[in-house]
C-alpha positions in Angstrom: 0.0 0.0 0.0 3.0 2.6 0.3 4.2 4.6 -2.2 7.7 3.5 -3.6 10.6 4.5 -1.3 7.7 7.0 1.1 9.7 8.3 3.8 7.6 9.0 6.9 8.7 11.3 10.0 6.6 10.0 12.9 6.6 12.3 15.8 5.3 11.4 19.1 6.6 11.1 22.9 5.1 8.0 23.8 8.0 5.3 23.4 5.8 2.7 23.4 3.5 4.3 20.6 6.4 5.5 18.6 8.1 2.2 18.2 4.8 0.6 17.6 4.0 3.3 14.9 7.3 2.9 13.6 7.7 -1.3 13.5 3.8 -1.0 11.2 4.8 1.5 9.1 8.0 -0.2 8.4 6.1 -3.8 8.0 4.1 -2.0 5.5 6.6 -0.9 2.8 7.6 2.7 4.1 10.8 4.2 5.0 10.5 5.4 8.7 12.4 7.8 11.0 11.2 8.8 14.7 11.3 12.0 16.5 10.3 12.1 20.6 9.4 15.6 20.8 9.1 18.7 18.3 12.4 20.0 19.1 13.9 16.0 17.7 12.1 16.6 14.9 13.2 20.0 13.8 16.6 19.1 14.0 15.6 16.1 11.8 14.0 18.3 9.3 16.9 20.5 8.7 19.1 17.7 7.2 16.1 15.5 5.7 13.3 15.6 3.6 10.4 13.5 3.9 7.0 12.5 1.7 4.9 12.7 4.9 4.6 13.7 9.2 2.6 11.8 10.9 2.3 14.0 14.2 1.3 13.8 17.5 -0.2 17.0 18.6 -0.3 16.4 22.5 3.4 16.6 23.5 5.4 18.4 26.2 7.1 21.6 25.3 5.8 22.6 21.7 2.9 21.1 20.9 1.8 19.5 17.2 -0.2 22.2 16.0 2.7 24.6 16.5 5.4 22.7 15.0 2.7 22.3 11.9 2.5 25.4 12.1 6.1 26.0 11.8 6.6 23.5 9.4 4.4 25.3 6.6 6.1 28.3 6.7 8.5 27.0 5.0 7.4 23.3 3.7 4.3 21.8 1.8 5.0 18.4 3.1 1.5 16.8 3.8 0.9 16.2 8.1 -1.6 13.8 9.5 -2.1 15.0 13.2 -2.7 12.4 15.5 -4.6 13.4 18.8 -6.5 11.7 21.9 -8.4 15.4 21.5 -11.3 14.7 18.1 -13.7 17.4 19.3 -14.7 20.0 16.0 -12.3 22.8 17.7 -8.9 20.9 18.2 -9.7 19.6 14.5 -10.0 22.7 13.4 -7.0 23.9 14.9 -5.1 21.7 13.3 -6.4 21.8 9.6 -5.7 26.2 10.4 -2.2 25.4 11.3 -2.0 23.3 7.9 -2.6 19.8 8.6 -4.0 18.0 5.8 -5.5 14.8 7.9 -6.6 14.8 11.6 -6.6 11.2 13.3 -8.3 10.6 16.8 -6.9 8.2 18.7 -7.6 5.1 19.2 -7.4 4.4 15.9 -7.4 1.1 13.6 -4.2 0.8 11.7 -5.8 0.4 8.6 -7.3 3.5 8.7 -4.2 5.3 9.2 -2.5 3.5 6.0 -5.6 4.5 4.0 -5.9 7.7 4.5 -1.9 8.1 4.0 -2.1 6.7 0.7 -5.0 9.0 -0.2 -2.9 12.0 0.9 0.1 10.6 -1.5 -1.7 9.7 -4.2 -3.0 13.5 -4.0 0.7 14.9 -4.1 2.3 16.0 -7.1 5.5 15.0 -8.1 8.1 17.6 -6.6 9.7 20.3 -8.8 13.3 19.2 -10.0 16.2 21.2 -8.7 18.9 21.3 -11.7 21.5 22.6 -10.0 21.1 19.8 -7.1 22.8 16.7 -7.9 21.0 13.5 -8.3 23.6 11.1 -8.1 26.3 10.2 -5.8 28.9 7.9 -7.5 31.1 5.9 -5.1 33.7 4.2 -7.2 31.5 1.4 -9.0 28.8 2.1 -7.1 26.1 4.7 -8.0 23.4 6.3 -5.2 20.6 7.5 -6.7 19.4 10.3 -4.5 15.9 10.7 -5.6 14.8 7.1 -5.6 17.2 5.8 -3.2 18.8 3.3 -4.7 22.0 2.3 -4.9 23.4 0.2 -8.1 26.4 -1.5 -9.3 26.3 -1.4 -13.0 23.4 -2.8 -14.0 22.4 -4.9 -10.4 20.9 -3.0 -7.7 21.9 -3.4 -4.3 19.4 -4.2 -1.7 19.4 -2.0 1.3 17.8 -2.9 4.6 15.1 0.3 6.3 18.0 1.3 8.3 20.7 1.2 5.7 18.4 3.1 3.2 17.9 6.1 6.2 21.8 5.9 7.2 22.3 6.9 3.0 19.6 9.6 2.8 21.6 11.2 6.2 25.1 10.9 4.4 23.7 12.1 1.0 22.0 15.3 2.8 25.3 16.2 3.8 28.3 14.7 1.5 31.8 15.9 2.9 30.5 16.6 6.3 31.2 14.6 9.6 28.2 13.2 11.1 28.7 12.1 15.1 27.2 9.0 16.4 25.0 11.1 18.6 23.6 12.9 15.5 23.3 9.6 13.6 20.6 8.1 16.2 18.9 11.2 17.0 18.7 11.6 13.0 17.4 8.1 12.5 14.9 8.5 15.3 16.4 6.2 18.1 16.5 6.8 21.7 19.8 8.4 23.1 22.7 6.1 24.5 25.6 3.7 24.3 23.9 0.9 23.4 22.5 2.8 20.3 25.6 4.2 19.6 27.1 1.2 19.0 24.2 0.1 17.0 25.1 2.7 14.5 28.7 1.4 14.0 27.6 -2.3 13.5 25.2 -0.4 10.4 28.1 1.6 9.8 30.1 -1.8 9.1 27.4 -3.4 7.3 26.8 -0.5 4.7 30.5 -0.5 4.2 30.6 -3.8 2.7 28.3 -2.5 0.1 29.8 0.1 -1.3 33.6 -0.3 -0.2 36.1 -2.4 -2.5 37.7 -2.9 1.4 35.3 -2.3 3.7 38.8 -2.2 6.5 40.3 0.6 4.6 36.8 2.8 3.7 37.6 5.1 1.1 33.6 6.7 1.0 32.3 5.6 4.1 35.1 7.6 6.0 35.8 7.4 9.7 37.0 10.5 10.9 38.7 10.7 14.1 37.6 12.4 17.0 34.3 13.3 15.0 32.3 10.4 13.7 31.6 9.4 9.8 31.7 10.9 7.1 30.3 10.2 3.1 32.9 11.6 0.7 31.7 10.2 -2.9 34.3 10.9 -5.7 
């Protein structure tokens, strides 16, 4: 039911509800990445671009509707608010802020995959940037930045959910050191150790992907002191 390579930003400070969120949409063919609060998910939404926001509007500090709010001024990027709160005036709230769906919770999980896939199918394709570049090439590997795919000559190479977000981070931000800190807040995981070293064991597997010798990385950099870094030719 999702649209090819959809990228969905779930936002919501429930743990429980965000990993559940995150686990269906994933099971369901999209691309996920998870924000705990508003302030997680601006930080996201400087370095990434998504096809949808599914958002929580009942959350400490700013709520939903604000950050929806903030969000349009300078994004189109559809927003399905999801709320304990379905009375008419909290609805209309949100649609004023520029939501384009309101959800009340509880809700059943089909419902919320239909009514995404109405709000995509209604979504025109997005303007192409000329000047941007559209392909990363990586030795014999090429990243297609649009699609996200990655191919080596005529065979594509599969990437796992997680391997496929780790690529749109690099390819936001090619040259640039990216800590391990940044890297889980960036793919939506709860802060710590444990995570941290979650990150290089993807960092390892990605690596023997697109490196010729994944123990001497000549795109998939490590750079002391600082984290990793993407540096396509």
């Amino acid at each position: 039911m999702a649209e090819p390579d959809a990228h969905i930003l779930v936002v919501d400070d429930d743990e429980r509800i965000r990993q559940l969120l995150q686990k269906f949409l994933i099971r369901n063919g999209f691309l996920v990445t998870a924000a705990r609060d508003a302030a997680h998910a601006r930080r996201i939404l400087r370095g990434l671009d998504f096809d949808m926001i599914v958002l929580d509007v009942m959350m400490p500090g700013e709520d939903g509707v604000s950050l929806t709010r903030g969000i349009r001024e300078t994004s189109t990027t559809p927003i399905m608010l999801l709320t304990a709160r379905g009375e008419t005036d909290d609805r209309i709230k949100g649609f004023e802020a520029g939501a384009d769906d309101y959800l009340p919770k509880p809700f059943e999980p089909k419902e919320l995959l239909l009514r995404m896939a109405a709000i995509l199918r209604r979504m025109p394709d997005p303007p192409r940037d000329a000047s941007a570049p559209k392909l990363l090439t990586l030795g014999l590997i090429r990243y297609d930045i649009e699609r996200g795919e990655m191919w080596q000559g005529e065979d594509q190479i599969r990437l796992t959910a997680t391997e496929s977000q780790l690529m749109r981070i690099f390819s936001a931000r090619p040259g640039e050191a990216l800590t391990r800190t940044e890297l889980v807040e960036e793919l939506g995981r709860d802060k710590g150790q444990a995570q941290e070293r979650a990150v290089d064991v993807q960092i390892t597997r990605l690596r023997r992907k697109i490196e010729s010798d994944p123990k001497q990385p000549r795109y998939l950099q490590t750079v002391r002191g600082a984290g990793y870094m993407l540096a396509p030719d």
